[in-house]
C-alpha positions in Angstrom: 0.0 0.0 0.0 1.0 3.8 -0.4 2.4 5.2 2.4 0.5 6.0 5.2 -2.7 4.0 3.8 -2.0 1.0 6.0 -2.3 3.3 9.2 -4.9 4.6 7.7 -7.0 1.8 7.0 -6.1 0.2 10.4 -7.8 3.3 12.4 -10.5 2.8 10.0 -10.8 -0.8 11.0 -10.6 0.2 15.2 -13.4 2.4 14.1 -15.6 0.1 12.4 -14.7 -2.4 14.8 -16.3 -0.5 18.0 -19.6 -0.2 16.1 -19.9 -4.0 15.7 -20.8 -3.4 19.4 -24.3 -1.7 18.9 -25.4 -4.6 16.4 -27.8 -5.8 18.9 -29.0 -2.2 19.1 -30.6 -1.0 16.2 -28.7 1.1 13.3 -25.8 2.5 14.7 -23.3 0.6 13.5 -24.8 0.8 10.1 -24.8 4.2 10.3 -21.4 4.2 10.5 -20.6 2.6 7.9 -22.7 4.9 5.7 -20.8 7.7 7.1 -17.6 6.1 5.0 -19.1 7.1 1.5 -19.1 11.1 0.7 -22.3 11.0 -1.1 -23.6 14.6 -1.9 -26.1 16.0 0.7 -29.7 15.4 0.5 -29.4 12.5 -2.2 -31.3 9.2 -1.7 -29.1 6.7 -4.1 -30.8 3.7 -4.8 -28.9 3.0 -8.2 -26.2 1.1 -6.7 -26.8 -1.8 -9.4 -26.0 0.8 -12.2 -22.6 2.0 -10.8 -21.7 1.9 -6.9 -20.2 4.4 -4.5 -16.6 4.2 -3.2 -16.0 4.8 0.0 -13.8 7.9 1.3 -11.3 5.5 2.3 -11.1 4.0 -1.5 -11.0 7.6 -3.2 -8.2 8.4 -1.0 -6.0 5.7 -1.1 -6.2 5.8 -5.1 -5.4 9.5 -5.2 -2.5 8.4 -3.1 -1.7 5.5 -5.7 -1.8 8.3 -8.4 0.3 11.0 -7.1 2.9 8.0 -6.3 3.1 7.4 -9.8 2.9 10.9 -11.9 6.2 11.1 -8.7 8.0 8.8 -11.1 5.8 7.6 -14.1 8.1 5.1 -15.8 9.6 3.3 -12.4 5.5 2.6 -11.1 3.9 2.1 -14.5 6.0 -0.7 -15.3 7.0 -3.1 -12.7 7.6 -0.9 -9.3 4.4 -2.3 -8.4 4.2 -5.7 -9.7 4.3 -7.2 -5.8 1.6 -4.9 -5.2 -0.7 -5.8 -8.2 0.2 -9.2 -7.1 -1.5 -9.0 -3.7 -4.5 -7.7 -4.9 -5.1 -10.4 -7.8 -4.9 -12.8 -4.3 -7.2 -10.3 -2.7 -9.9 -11.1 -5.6 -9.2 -14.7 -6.3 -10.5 -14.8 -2.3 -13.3 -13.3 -3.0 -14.5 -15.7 -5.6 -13.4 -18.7 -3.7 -10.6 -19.3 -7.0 -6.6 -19.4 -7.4 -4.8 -16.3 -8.1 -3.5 -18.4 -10.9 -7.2 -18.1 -12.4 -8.1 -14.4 -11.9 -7.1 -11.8 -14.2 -7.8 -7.9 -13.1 -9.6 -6.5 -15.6 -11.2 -3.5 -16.3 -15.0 -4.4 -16.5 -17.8 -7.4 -17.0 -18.1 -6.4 -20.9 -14.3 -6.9 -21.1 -14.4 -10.2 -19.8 -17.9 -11.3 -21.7 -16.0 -10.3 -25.1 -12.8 -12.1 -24.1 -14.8 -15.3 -24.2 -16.9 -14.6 -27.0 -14.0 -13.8 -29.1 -11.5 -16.7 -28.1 -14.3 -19.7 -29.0 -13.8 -21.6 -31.9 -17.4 -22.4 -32.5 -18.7 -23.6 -35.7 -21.6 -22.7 -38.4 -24.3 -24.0 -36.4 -23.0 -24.1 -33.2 -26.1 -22.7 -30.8 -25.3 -20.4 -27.9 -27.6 -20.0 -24.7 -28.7 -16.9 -24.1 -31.8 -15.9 -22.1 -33.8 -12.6 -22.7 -32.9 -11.1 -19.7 -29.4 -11.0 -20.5 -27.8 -7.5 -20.1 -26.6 -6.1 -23.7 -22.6 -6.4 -22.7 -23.4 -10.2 -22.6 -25.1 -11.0 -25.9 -23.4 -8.0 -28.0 -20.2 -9.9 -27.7 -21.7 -13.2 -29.2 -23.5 -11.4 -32.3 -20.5 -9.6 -32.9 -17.8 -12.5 -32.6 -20.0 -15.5 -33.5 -23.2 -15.0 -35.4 -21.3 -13.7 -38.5 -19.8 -17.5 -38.5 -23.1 -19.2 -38.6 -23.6 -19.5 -34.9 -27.1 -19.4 -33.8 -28.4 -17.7 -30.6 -31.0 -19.6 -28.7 -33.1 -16.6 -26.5 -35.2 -18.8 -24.0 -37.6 -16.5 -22.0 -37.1 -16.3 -18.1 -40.2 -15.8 -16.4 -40.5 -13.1 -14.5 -42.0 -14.0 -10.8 -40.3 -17.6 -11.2 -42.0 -20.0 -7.7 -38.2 -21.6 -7.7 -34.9 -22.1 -8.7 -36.1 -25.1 -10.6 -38.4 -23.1 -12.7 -35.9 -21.5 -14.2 -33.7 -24.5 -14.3 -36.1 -25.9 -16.2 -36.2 -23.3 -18.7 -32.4 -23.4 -19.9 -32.8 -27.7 -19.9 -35.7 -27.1 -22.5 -33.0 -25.0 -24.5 -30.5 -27.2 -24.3 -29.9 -29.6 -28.2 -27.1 -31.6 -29.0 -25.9 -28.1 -31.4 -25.3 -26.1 -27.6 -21.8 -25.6 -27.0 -21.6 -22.5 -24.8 -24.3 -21.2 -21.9 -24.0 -17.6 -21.4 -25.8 -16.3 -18.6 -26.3 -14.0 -15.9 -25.6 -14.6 -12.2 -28.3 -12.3 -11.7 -30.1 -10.2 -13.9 -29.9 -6.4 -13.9 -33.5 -5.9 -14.7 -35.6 -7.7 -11.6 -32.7 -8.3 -9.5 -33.3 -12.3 -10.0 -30.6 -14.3 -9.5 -30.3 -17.4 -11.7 -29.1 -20.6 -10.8 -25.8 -21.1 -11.9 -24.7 -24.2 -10.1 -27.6 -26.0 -11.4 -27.1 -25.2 -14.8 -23.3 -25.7 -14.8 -23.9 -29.5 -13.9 -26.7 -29.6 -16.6 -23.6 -28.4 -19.1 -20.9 -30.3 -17.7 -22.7 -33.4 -18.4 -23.2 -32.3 -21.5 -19.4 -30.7 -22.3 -20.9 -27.0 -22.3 -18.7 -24.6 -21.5 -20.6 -21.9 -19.2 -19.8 -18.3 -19.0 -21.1 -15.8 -16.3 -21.7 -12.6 -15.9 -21.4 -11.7 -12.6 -21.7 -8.1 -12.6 -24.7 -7.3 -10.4 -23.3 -10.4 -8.1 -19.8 -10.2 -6.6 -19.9 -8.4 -3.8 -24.0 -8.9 -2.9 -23.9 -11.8 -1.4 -21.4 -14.9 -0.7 -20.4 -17.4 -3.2 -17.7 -19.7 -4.2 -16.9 -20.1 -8.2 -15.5 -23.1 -8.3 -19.0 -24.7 -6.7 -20.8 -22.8 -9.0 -19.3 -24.9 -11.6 -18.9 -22.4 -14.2 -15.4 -22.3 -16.7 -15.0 -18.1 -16.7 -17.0 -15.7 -14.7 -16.3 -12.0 -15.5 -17.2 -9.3 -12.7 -17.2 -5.6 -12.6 -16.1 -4.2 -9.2 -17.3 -0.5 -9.7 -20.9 -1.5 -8.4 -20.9 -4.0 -5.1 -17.1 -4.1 -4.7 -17.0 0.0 -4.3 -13.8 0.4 -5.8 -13.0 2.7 -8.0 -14.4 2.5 -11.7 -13.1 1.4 -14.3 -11.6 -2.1 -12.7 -13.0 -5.7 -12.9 -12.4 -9.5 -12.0 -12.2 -12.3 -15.0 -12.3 -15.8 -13.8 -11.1 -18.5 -15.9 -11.0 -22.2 -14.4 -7.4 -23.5 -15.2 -8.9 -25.7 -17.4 -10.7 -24.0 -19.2 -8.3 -21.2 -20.1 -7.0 -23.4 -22.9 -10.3 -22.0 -24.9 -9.5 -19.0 -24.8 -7.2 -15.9 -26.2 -6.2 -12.4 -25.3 -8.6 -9.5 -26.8 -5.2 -6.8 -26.9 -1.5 -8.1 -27.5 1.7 -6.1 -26.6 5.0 -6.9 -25.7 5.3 -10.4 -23.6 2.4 -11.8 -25.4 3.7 -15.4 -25.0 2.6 -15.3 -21.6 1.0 -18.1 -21.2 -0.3 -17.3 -17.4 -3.9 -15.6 -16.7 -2.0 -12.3 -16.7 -2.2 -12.5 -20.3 -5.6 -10.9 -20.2 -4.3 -7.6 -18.7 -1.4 -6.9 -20.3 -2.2 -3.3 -22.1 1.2 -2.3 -21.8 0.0 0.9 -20.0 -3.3 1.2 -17.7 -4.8 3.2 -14.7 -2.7 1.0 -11.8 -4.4 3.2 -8.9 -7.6 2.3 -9.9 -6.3 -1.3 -10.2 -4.6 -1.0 -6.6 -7.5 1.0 -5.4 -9.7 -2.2 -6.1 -7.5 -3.8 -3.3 -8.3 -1.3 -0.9 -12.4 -1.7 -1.8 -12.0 -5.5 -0.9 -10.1 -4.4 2.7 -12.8 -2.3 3.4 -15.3 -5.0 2.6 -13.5 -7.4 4.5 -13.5 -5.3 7.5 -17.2 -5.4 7.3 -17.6 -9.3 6.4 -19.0 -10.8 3.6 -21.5 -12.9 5.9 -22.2 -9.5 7.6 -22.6 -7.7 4.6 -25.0 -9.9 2.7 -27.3 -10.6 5.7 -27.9 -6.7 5.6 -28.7 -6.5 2.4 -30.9 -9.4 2.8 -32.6 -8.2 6.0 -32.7 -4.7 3.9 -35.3 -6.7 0.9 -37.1 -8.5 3.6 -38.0 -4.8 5.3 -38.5 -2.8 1.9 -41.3 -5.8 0.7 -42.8 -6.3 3.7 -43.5 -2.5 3.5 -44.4 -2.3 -0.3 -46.5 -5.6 0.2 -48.6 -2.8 2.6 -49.7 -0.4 -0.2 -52.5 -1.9 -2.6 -50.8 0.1 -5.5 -47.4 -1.2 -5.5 -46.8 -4.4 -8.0 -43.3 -6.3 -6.6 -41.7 -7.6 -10.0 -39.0 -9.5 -8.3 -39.2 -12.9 -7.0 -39.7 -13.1 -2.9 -37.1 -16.1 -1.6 -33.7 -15.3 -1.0 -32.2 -17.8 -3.6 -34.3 -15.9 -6.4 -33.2 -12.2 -4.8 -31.0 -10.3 -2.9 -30.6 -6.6 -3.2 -32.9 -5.5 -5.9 -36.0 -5.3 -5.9 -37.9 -3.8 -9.1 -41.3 -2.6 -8.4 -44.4 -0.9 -10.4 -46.4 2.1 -9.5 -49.8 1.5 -10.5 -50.5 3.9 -12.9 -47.4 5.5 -13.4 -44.6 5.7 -16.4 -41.6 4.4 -14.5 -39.5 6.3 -16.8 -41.5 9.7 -15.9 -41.3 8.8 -12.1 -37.8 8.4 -12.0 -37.5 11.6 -13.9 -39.1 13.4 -11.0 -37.9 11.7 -8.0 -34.8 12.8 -9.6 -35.7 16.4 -10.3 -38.0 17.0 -7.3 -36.7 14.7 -4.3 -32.7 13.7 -5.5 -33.2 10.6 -5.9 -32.0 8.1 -8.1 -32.7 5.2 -9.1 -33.8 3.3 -12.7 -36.3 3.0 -14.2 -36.8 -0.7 -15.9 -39.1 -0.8 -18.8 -38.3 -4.5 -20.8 -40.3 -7.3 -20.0 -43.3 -5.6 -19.1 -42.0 -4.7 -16.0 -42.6 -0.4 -16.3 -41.1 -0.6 -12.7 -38.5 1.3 -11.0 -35.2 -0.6 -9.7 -34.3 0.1 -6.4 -30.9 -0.9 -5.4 -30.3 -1.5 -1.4 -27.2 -1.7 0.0 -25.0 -1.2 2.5 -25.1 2.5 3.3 -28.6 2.2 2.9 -30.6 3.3 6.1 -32.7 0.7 7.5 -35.8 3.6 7.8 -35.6 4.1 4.0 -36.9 6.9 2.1 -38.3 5.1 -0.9 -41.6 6.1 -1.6 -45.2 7.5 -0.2 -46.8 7.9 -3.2 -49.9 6.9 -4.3 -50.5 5.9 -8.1 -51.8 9.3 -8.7 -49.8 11.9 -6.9 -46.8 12.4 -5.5 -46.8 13.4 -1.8 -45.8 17.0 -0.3 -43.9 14.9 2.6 -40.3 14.5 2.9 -37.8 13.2 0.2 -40.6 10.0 -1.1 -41.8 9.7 2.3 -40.6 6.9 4.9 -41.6 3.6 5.5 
């Protein structure tokens, strides 16, 4: 770490540390941890799945990071921090439960959704997975790379309020034909928040010798899970939404092997690596960013994953238990928590999401999106963990917007 971050980050620890004390009573030790991210005054952010905060402790350490190396360019751009880089690839192979050996820092989900889709050898014919909810960076990479070949597309529809995982199991077996060779999905959707079940549908493939990519872009960070249980061969993550760090920086997985499939999307200098690092080497890139991602996994670790996804989890349970209160609000994302975690997507009864959104934004600083596909007209609300437990989302009814404070509070 720069100089003086360390220190830094220790104090910040001892800090968050005493609040773990007032757990038991009520939200003070989550109000702490809210007090770590400098969001501007009077705004209500629930668009955490579109791009998330970084905390103070984040921004700072990467300013340090980038004064250190416009102090001497040349010596820090290329290799006085190799050690350093190093350390945080270990940092984010924990996080997914993988090898360092297997994680390549990247510099977004699209990034590593192209990598794959590029590198395949697939033939005319071939058929490629893809359900309708993917996000664009996930199926814009296969047209692009594979459907000028002859490889077809297969879009099976997700339902929308799915009863269980198996429901939507179910869906990607009736998809499967002896032409699939690649499952590309989601780990969980960006538009309900539903999170798809990945394990499942990795041992359908592997029986099958499908390889299965995932994008786990509204995932990592969220809530707990291990790659290589999941039982996926590459799993690409951006880090600038649920990992806080600083944007611009992401996590590629690729199961050793499995990385036999696949090929860099840049070359420079030392391409004959044969090493995951193969997928980062740009020659020149934004290192602070790259080291600031390891200081946005210290601060999440001085939280705790378990910690951190049973907020967000008691955080859904609270915000639909209130919703399910008001006869005018429709709940488009599933109810159990192995269908949903911190989005919820939810319909104002006669309302345009996209015109409410527009106002909460203009009138009451608020922001959040506004999810039209699917039917849905619903807006997205993104809880996390510098989201208040008495949460100002919304005292509307279908008609009018209340005088009250910012949307009310449930």
């Amino acid at each position: 770490m720069a100089g003086g971050t360390r220190e830094r980050l220790l104090a910040q620890a001892d800090k968050l540390a005493a609040g773990l004390s007032n757990l038991e009573n009520g939200e003070a030790y989550w109000e702490l941890v809210k007090s770590q991210f400098p969001f501007v005054p009077g705004l209500y952010y629930f668009n955490n799945g579109s791009l998330g905060p970084s905390p103070s402790l984040v921004i700072e350490a990467t300013e340090k990071f980038r004064r250190t190396l416009d102090a001497y360019p040349s010596k820090y751009m290329w290799g006085g921090w190799n050690h350093e880089k190093e350390i945080v690839r270990s940092k984010a192979a924990a996080l997914l439960g993988a090898s360092p050996d297997e994680v390549a820092l990247i510099h977004n989900t699209t990034e590593g959704m192209n990598v794959v889709a590029c590198s395949l050898d697939l033939k005319p014919g071939d058929e490629v997975i893809l359900a309708d909810h993917e996000h664009a960076s996930g199926t814009i990479p296969w047209q692009y790379w594979q459907e000028s070949k002859g490889v077809k597309p297969v879009r099976p529809k997700l339902p929308i309020l799915p009863a269980s995982p198996a429901e939507l199991v179910d869906v990607y077996t009736q998809a499967l034909s002896p032409l699939t060779k690649v499952i590309s999905m989601c780990h969980m959707v960006n538009t309900n928040g539903m999170i798809l079940p990945v394990r499942e549908v990795s041992e359908l493939a592997r029986a099958r010798g499908i390889l299965v990519a995932v994008d786990g872009a509204q995932s990592a960070g969220m809530f707990r899970f291990d790659v290589t249980k999941l039982g996926r061969d590459f799993y690409a993550a951006s880090a600038h939404k649920w990992l806080f760090s600083p944007k611009g920086v992401g996590i590629f997985y690729a199961r050793r092997e499995a990385q036999k499939h696949i090929r860099p999307l840049i070359v420079a200098a030392g391409y004959e690596d044969k090493s995951i690092r193969r997928f980062e080497n740009y020659n020149t890139r934004n290192l602070p960013e790259v080291l600031g991602l390891g200081t946005a996994l210290d601060f999440r670790n001085l939280i705790g994953a378990e910690r951190i996804e049973k907020r967000v989890l008691d955080l859904k349970r609270y915000f639909r238990e209130r919703l399910s209160a008001k006869p005018y609000f429709k709940i488009k994302t599933p109810g159990p928590d192995s269908l949903s975690a911190g989005i919820t997507t939810v319909e104002m009864e006669g309302q345009s999401a996209a015109e409410l959104a527009s106002k909460l934004s203009e009138k009451y600083r608020t922001d959040c999106r506004p999810m039209t596909e699917f039917g849905l007209n619903g807006l997205r609300i993104s809880l996390s963990i510098f989201t208040p437990s008495r949460m100002p989302i919304t005292s509307f009814n279908p008609w009018r917007i209340s005088n009250c404070s910012p949307l009310g509070t449930f």
